[in-house]
C-alpha atoms as a printed R data frame, in Angstrom:
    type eleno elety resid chain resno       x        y      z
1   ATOM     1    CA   UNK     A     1 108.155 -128.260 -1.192
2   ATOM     2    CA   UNK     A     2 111.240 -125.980 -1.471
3   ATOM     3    CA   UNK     A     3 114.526 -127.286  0.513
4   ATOM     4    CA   UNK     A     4 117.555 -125.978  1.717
5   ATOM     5    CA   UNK     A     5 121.080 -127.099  1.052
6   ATOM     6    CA   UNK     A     6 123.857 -127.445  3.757
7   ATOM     7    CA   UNK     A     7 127.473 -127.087  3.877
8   ATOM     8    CA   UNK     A     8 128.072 -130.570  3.959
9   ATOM     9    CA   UNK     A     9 125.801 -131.088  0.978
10  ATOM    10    CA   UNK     A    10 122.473 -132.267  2.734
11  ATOM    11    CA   UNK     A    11 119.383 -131.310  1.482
12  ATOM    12    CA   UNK     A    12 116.720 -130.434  3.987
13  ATOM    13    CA   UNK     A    13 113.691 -130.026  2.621
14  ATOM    14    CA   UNK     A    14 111.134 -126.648  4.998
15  ATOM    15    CA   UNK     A    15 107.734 -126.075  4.721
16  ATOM    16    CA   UNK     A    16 105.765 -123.078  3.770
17  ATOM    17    CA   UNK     A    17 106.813 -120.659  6.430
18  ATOM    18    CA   UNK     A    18 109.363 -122.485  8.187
19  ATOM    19    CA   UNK     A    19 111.917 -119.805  9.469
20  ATOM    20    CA   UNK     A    20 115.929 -119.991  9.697
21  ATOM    21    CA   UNK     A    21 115.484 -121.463 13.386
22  ATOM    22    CA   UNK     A    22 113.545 -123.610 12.599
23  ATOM    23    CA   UNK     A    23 115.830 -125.395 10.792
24  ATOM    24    CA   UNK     A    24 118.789 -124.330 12.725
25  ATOM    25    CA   UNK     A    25 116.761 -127.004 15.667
26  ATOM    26    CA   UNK     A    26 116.234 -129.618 13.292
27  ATOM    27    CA   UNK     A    27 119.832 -129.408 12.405
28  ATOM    28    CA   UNK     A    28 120.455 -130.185 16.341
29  ATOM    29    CA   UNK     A    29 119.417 -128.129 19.335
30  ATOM    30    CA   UNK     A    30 123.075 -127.268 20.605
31  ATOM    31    CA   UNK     A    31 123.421 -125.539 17.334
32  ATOM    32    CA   UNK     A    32 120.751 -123.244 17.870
33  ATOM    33    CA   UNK     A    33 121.244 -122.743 21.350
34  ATOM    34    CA   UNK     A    34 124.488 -121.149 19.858
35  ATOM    35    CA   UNK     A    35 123.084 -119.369 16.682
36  ATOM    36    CA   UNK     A    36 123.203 -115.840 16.288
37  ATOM    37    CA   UNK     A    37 122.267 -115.404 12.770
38  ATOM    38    CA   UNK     A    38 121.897 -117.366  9.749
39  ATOM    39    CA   UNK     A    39 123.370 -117.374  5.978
40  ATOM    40    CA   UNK     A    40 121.126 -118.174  3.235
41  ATOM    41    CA   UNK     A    41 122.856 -117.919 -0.390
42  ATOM    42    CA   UNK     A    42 125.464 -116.128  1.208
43  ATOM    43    CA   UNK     A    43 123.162 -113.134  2.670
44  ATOM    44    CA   UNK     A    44 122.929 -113.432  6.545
45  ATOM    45    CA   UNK     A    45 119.644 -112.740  7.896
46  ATOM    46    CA   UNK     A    46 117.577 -113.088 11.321
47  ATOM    47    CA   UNK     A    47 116.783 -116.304 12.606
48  ATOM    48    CA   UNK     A    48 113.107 -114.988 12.720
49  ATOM    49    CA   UNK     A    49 113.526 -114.698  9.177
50  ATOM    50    CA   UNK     A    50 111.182 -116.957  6.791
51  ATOM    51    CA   UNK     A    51 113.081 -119.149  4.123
52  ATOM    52    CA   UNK     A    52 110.242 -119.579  1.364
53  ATOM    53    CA   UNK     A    53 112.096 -120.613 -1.624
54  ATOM    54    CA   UNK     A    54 114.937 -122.311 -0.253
55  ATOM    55    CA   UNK     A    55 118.678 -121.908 -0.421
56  ATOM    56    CA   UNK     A    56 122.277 -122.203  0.666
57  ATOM    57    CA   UNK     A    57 121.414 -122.466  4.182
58  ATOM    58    CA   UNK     A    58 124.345 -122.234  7.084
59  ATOM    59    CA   UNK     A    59 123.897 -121.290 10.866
60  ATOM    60    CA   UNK     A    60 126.022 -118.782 11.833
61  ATOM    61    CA   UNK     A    61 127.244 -119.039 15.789
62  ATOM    62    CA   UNK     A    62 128.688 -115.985 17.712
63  ATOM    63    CA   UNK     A    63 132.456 -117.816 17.497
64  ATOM    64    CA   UNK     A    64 132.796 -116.909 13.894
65  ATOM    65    CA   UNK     A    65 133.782 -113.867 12.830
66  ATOM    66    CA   UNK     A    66 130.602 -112.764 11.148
67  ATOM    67    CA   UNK     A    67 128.925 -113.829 14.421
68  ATOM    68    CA   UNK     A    68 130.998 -111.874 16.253
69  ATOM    69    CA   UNK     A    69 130.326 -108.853 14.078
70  ATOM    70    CA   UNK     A    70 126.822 -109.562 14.509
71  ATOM    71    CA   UNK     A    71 126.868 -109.656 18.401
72  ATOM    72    CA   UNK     A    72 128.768 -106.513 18.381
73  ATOM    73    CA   UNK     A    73 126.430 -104.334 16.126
74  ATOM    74    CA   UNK     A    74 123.510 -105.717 18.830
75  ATOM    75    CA   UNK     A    75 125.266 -104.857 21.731
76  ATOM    76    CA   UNK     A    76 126.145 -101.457 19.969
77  ATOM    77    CA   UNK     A    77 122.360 -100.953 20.032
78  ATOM    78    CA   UNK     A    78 121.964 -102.137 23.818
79  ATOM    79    CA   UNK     A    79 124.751  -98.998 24.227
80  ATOM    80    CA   UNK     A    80 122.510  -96.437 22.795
81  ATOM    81    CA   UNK     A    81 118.920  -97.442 24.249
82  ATOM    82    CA   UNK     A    82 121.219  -97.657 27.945
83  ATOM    83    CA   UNK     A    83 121.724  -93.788 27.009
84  ATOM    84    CA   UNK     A    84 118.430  -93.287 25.699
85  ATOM    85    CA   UNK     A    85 116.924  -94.316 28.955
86  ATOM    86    CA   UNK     A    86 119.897  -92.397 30.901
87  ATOM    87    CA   UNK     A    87 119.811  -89.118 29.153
88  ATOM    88    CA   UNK     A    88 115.789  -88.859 27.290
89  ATOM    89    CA   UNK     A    89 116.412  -86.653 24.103
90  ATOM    90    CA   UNK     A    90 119.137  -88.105 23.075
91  ATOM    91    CA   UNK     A    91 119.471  -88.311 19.130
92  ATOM    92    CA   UNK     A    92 121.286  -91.696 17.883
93  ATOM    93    CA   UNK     A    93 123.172  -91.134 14.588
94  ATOM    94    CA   UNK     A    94 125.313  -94.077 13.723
95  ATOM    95    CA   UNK     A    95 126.788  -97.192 15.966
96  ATOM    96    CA   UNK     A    96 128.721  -99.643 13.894
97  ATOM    97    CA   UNK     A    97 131.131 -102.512 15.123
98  ATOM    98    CA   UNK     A    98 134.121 -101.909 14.502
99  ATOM    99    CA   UNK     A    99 137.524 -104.427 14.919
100 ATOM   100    CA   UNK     A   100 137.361 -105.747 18.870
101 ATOM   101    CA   UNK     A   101 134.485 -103.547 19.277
102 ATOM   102    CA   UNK     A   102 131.931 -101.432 18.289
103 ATOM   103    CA   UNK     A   103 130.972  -97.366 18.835
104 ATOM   104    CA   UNK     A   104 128.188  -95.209 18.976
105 ATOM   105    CA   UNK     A   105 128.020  -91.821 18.010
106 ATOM   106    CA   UNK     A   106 125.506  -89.703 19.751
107 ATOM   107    CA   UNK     A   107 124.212  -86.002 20.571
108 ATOM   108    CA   UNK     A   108 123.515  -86.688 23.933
109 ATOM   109    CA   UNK     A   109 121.512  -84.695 26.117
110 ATOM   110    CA   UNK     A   110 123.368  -83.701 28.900
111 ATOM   111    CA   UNK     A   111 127.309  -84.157 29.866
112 ATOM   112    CA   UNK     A   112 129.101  -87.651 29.568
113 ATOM   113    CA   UNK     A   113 131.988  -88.431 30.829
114 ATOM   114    CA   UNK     A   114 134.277  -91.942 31.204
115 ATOM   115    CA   UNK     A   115 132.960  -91.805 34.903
116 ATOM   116    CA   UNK     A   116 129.485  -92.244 33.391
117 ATOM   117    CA   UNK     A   117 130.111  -95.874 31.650
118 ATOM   118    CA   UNK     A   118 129.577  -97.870 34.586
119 ATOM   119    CA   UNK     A   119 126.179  -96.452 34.873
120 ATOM   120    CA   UNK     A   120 125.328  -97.133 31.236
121 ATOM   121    CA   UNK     A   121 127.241 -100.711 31.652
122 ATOM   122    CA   UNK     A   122 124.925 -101.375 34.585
123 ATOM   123    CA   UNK     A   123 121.647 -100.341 32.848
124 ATOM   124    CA   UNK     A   124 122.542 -102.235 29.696
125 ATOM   125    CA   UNK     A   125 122.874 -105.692 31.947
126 ATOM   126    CA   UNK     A   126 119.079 -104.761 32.878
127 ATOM   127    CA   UNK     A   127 118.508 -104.933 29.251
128 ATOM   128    CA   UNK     A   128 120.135 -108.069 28.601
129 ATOM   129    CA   UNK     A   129 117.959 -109.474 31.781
130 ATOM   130    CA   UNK     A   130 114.945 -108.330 30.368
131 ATOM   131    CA   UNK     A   131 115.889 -110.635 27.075
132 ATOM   132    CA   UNK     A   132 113.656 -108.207 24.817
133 ATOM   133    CA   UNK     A   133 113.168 -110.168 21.676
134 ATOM   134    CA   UNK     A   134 114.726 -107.843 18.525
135 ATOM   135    CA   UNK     A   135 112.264 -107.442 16.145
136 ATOM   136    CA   UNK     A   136 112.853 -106.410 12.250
137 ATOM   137    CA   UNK     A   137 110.337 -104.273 11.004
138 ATOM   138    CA   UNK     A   138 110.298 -103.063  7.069
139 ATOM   139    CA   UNK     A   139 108.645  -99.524  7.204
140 ATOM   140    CA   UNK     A   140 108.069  -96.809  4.420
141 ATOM   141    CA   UNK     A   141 110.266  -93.763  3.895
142 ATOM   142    CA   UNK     A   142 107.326  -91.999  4.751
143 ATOM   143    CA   UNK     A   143 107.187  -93.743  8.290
144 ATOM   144    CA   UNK     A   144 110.791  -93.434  8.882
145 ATOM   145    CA   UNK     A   145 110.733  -89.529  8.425
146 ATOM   146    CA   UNK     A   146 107.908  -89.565 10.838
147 ATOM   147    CA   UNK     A   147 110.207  -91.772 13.131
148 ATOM   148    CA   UNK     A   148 112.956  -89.693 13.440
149 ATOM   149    CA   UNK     A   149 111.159  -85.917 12.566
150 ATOM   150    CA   UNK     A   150 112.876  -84.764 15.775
151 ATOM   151    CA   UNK     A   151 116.532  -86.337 14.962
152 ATOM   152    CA   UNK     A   152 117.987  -84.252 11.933
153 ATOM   153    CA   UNK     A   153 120.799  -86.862 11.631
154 ATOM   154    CA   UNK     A   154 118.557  -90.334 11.054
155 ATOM   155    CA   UNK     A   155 116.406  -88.237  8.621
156 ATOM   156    CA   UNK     A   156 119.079  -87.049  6.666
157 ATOM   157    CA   UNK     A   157 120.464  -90.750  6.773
158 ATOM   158    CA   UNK     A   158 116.536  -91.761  5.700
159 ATOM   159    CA   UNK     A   159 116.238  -89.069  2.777
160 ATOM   160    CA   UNK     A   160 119.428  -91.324  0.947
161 ATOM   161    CA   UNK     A   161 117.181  -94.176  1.161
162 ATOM   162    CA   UNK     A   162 114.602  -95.567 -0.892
163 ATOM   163    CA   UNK     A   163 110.956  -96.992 -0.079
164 ATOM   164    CA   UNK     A   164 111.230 -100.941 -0.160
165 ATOM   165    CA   UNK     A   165 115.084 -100.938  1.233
166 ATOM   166    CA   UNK     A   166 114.078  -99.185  4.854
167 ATOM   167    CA   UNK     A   167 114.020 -100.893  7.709
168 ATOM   168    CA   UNK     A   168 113.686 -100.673 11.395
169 ATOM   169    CA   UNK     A   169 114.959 -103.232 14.812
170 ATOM   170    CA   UNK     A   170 112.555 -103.007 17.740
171 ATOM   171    CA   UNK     A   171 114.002 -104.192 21.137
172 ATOM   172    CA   UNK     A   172 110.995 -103.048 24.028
173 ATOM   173    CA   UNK     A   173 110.575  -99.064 23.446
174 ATOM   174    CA   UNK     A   174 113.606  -99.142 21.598
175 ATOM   175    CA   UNK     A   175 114.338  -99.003 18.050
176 ATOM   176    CA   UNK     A   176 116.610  -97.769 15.279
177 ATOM   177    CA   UNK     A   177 117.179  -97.574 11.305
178 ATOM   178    CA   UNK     A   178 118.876 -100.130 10.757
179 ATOM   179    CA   UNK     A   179 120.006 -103.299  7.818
180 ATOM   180    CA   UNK     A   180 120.741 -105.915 10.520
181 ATOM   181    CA   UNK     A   181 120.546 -108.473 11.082
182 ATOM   182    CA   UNK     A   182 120.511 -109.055 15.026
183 ATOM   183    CA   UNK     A   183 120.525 -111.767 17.815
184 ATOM   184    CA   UNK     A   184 116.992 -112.909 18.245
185 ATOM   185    CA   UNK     A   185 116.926 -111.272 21.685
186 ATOM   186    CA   UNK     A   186 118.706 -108.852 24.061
187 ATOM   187    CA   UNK     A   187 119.375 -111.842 26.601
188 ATOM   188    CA   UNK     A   188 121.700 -113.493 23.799
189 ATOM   189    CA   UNK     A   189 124.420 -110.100 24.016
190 ATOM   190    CA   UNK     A   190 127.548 -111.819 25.673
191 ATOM   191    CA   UNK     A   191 129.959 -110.404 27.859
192 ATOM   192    CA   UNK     A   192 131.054 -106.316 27.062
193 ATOM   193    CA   UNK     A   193 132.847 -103.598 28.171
194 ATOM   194    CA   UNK     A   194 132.375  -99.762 27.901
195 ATOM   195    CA   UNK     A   195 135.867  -98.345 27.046
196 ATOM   196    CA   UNK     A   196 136.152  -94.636 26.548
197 ATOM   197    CA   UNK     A   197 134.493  -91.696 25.307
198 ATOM   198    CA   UNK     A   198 135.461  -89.184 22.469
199 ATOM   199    CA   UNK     A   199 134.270  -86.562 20.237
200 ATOM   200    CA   UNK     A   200 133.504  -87.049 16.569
201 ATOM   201    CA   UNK     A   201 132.188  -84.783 14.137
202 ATOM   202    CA   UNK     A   202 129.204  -86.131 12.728
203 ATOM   203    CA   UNK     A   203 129.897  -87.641  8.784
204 ATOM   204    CA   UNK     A   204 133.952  -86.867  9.805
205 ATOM   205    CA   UNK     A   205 133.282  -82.874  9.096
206 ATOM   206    CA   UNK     A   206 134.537  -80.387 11.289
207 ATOM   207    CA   UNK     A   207 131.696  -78.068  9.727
208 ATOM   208    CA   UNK     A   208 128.775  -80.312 11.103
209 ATOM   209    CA   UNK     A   209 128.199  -80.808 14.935
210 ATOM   210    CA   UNK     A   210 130.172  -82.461 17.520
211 ATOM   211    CA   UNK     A   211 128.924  -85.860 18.320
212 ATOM   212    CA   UNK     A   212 129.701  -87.936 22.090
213 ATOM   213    CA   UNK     A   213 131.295  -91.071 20.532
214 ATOM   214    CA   UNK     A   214 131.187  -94.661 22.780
215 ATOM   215    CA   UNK     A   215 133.920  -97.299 22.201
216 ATOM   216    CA   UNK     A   216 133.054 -100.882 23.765
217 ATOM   217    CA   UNK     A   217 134.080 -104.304 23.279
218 ATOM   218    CA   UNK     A   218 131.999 -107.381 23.077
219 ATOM   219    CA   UNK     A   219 132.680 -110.938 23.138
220 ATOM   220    CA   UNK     A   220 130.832 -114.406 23.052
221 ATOM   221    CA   UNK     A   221 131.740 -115.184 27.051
222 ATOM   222    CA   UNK     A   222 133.120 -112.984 30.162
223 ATOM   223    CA   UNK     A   223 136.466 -115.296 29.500
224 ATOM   224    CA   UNK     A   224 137.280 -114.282 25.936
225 ATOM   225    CA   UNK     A   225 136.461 -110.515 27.271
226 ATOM   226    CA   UNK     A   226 138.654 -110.871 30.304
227 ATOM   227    CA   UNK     A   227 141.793 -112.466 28.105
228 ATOM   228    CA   UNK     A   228 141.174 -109.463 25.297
229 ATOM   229    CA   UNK     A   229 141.182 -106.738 27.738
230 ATOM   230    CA   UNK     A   230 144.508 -108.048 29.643
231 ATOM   231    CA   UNK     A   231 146.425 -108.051 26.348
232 ATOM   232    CA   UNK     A   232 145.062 -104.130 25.692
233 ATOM   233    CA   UNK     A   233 146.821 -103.806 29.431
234 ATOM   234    CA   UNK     A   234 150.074 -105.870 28.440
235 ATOM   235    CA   UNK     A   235 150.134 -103.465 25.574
236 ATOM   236    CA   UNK     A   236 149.815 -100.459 27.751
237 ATOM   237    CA   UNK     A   237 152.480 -101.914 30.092
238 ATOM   238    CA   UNK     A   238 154.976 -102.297 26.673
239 ATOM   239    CA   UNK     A   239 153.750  -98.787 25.354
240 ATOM   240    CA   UNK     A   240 157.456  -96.647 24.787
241 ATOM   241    CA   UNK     A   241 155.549  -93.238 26.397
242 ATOM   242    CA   UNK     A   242 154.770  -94.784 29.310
243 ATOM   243    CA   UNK     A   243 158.507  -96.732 29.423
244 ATOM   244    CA   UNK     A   244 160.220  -93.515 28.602
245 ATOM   245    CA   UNK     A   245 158.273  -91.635 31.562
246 ATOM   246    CA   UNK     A   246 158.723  -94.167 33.661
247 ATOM   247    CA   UNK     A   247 162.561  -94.681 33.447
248 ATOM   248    CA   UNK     A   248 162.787  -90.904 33.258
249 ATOM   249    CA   UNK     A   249 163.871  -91.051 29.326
250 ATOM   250    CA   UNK     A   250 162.074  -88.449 28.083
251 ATOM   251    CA   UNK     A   251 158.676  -86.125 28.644
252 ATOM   252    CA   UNK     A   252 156.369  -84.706 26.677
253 ATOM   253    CA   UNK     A   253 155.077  -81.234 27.450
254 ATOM   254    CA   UNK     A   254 151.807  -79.284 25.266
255 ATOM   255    CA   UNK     A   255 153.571  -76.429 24.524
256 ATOM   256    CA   UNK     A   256 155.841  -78.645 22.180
257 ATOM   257    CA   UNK     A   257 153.404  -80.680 21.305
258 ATOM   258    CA   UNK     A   258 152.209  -84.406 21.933
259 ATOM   259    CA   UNK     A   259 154.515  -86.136 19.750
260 ATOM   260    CA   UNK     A   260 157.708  -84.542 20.130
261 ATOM   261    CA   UNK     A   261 159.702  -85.951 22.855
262 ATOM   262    CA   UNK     A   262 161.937  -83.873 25.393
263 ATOM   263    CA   UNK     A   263 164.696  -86.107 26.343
264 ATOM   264    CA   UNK     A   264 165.937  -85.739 30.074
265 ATOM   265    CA   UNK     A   265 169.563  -86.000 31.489
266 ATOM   266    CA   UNK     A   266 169.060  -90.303 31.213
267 ATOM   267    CA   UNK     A   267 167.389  -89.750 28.113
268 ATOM   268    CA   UNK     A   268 170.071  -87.365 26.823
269 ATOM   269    CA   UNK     A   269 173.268  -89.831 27.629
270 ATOM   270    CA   UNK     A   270 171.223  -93.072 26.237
271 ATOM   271    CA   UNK     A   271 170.545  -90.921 22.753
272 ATOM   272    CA   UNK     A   272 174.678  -90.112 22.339
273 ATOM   273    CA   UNK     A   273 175.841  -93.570 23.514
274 ATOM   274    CA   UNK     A   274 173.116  -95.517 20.733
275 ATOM   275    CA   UNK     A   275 174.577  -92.537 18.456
């Protein structure tokens, strides 16, 4: 019978089939209440996944920074099948996390604009409610072409890849190419916030097609997301732009250009007394 070690040095010994919650609840059950993923020999996987063989076996909870990473790249994927469902025909390229956050870069059909991310907020809560188990799927190249024969930037993503290294996360209707891993369902996302909307070429050239890029944040709970976004506004509050305008220091105009400053009468006196 194969066994897996933990990081205090206990050996647990799984049978055939056993899967990475498994032993997550015979560690103890608050410990898998809070898993997101696990780590076995270093790799993190799905909690769904099977740990034949054994291994270095650690639970991975949505307070670490992996974790964290983890729940972000889910609730990235929340983001785009929100949109999806919003705006049918649009194509999904790439949605990574990113530091506080994550993005999603998308060709969506129809005209976004930062009024639109309550709307998507809203129907990405339904998602959460529906708690859609997130499925891993390993699928052919062959299958993954077929997949995506209507999205020209997932197949030219799939025709880098190789048969045996492809696979695809199922949430409901929804899926997308992706390595993973994910939270076990969509009722495990935490708290998250939609932030702003830009354009981004897709693969960063100015040659290719302009893309409708997301920003969010996520976080484990709605008071970690709450004490994250009032330090973005204490930073606003500090930023010298917004000082300078508002003590009437300096402007900025576009026929100069955004960063070059045009100092005004206060601004003007300040600049020769400092010099």
């Amino acid at each position: 019978m194969a066994s897996v070690k933990l990081p205090d040095g206990k050996q647990l010994e799984i049978e055939p089939g056993k899967k990475a919650r498994d032993v997550a609840e015979k560690i103890g059950k608050r410990l898998a209440r809070d898993a997101v993923v696990a780590k076995l020999d270093g790799r993190l996987i799905d909690l769904d996944a099977p740990l034949d063989g054994g291994g270095d076996f650690e639970v991975v909870t949505g307070d670490s920074s992996e974790g964290l990473e983890v729940l972000r790249h889910s609730t990235a994927h929340a983001m785009a099948q929100a949109i999806v469902e919003l705006y049918p025909g649009s194509k999904l390229t790439l949605g990574p996390p990113i530091e506080n956050g994550f993005f999603y870069d998308i060709e969506v059909a129809g005209r976004l604009t930062d009024e639109d991310l309550p709307r998507i907020e809203e129907r990405m809560r339904e998602i959460v409610a529906r708690d859609l188990p997130i499925e891993r799927e390993e699928v052919s190249k062959a299958e993954a072409e077929d997949f995506y024969v209507d999205n020209p930037y997932k197949t030219e993503i799939v025709e880098a890849l190789e048969d045996g290294e492809i696979t695809v996360y199922k949430q409901g209707d929804f899926f997308d190419l992706c390595r993973g891993p994910h939270v076990p369902s969509t009722g495990r996302l935490g708290a998250f916030k939609l932030q702003n909307i830009a354009g981004a070429y897709w693969r960063g050239d100015e040659k290719n097609p302009m893309l409708t890029r997301v920003y969010g944040t996520a976080w484990p709970t709605e008071k970690e997301l709450k004490a994250y976004l009032r330090r973005l506004e204490e930073a606003r509050a500090r930023d010298h732009r917004k000082i300078g305008k508002d003590l009437e220091l300096f402007a900025f105009s576009p026929d100069t250009g955004a960063g070059i400053p045009l100092f005004l009468p206060k601004g003007e006196m300040l600049r020769h007394l400092m010099e």
